[in-house]
Every structure is written in C-alpha cells, then in structure tokens.
C-alpha positions in Angstrom: 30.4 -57.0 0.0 29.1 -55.6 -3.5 26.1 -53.7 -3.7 23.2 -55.8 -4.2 20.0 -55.6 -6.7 17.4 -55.1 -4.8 15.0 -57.4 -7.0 17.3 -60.2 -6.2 16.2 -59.8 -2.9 12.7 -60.7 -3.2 13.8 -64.3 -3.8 16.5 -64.5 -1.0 16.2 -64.9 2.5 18.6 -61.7 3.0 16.6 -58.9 4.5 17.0 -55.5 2.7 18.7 -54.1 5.4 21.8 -56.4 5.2 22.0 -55.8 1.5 24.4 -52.8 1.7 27.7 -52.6 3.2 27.9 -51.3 6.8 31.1 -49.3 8.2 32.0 -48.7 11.0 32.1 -44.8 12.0 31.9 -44.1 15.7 30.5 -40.7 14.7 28.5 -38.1 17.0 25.4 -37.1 16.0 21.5 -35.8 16.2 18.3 -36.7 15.8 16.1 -34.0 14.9 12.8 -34.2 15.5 10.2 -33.8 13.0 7.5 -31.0 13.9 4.1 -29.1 13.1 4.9 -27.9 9.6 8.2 -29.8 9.5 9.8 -27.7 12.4 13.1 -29.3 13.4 13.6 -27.4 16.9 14.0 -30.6 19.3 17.2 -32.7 19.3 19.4 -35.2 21.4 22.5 -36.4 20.3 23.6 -40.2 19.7 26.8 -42.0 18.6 26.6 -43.5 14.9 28.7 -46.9 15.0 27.9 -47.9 11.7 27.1 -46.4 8.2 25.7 -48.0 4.9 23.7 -46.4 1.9 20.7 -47.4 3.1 20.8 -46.7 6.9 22.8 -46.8 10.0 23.3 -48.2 13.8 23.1 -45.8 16.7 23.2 -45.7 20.1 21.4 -43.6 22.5 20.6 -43.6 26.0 17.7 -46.7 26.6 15.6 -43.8 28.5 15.5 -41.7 25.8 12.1 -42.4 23.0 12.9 -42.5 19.3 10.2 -40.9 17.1 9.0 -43.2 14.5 10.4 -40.5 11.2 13.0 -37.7 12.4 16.1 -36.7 10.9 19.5 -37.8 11.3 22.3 -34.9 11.7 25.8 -36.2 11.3 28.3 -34.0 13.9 30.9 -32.5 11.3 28.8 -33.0 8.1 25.4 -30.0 7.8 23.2 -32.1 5.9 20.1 -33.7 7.6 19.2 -37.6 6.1 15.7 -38.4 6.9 15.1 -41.2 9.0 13.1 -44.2 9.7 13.5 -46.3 12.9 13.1 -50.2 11.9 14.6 -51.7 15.1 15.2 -50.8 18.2 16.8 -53.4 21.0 18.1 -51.2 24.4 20.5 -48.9 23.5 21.2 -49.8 19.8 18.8 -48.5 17.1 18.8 -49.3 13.9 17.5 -46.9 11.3 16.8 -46.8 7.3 17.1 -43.7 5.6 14.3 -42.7 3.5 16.5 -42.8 0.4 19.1 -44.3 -0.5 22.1 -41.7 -0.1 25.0 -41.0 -2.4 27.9 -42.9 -2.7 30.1 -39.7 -2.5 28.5 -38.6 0.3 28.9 -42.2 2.3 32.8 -41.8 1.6 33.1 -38.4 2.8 31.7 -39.5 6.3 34.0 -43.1 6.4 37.0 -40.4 5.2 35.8 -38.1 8.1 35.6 -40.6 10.9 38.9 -42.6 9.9 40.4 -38.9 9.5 39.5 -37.6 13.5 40.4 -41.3 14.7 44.4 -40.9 14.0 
C-alpha cells in the first residue's frame, strides 16, 4: 500500500493509523518507562509483531500495565522511539510513535527481523 497524504485523510473514513504500511517483524523488545526528569530506569520486554512509520503492534503479558507515553526499545537496534499507546485489547497493544520515523530506519528493522528468521 503507498504511503498516504495525511490531509486526504480528513475526508476518508480510513483512520490514521491504517494509513501506513504495517510489516510484520516478530521482533523482541522494551518498553521503557518514562520517569521524574525523563529517567528511563524501569522496563519489561514485549514482542513487536508488526512495524509501520507511524507505529507498531505488540504483545505483552495482559497482567502487565502500559503507561500512557514510554519508550519503545527495539532488541538488536539502540535507539529508543517514543511512544504513545492508542489501543489496547488483552494482550495486543497498539501504539503510535510520536513522530513519524525514517524510512531507512523502518527497513533496517524489516532487514533485521527477515535476516535472524532464516
């Protein structure tokens, strides 16, 4: 699916979130807590299942409470994409990033996944 202008959204019935192309990962990774003064010392892991530029599905344990902002950590990759949870049903979350993230930088994670999967 081709990358979509966002105002030619407003007029559709397609929500934001299914504007961008998701792939599928099946990555590990964190979320980082966001702290007093931006502290980032509590974490729990998850399991990324699918990626786009504008956010991702993960699972984590149903038990486990998902702050409203925190940061997402991708196991392989050191860079820390800050988060916002838009939906969460059980086990699967789904998430927007706060900005929209590179197109490079999307690539290197569907080249890293598909690369530890064979």
């Amino acid at each position: 699916m081709p990358l979509t202008n966002v105002d030619n959204l407003k007029n559709d019935s397609t929500p934001l979130e299914q504007a961008f192309e998701k792939f599928p990962v099946d990555r590990p990774g964190r979320i980082v807590f966001v702290g007093h003064h931006l502290s980032t010392k509590t974490s729990f892991r998850c399991l990324i299942r699918r990626i786009s530029l504008a956010g991702a599905e993960i699972e984590i344990s149903p038990q486990q409470p998902v702050p409203q902002n925190f940061f997402l950590e991708i196991l392989g990759i050191h860079d820390e994409i800050g988060c916002t949870l838009v939906r969460r049903e059980e086990e699967k979350v789904t998430i927007g990033f706060n900005m929209l993230i590179d197109a490079e930088f999307l690539h290197h994670v569907i080249r890293l996944s598909f690369e530890t999967s064979h």
